[in-house]
N, C-alpha and C positions, 0 to 999 in steps of 0.2 A: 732340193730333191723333193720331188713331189710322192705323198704316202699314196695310196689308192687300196681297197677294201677289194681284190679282186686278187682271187689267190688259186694255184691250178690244183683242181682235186687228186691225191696222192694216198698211196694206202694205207698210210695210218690214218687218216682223217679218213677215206673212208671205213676202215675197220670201226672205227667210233663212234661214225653217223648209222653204222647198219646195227651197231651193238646197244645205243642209246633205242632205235625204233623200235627194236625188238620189246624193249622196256616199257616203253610208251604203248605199243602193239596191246602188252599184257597190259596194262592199266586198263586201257579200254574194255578189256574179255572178262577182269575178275569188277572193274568199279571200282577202282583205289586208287587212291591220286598218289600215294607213294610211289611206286616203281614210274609214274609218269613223271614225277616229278626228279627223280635219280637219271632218270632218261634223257629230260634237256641238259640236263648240269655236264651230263656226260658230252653231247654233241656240242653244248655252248664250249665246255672248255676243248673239245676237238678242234674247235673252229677257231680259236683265240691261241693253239699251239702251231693249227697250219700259217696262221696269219704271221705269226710270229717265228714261224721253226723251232721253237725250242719243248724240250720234253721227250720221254720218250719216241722213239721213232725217227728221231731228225738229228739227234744230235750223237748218239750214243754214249749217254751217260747212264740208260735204262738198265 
């Protein structure tokens, strides 16, 4: 079985990715790498729960 990195966008992954930019958005506006930095972690791990399905949103265990 071949894995592949190619996964179809879904609305918990996107509520995550819009929710993480927001973060990053305000990092930029105040100059703080904290909320930028809370912002990928948030998208990175949206992305590593859509790839995977598990977590909130996919599996309902939330």
């Amino acid at each position: 079985m071949k894995t592949t990195w190619r996964f179809k966008m879904d609305w918990a992954l996107l509520i995550r990715a819009l929710f993480g930019l927001i973060f990053i958005v305000i990092a930029f506006q105040f100059q703080d790498w904290l909320p930028g930095a809370f912002g990928a972690v948030i998208i990175i791990i949206g992305i590593i729960a859509a790839f995977t399905k598990t977590g909130c949103g996919y599996n309902d265990r939330c």
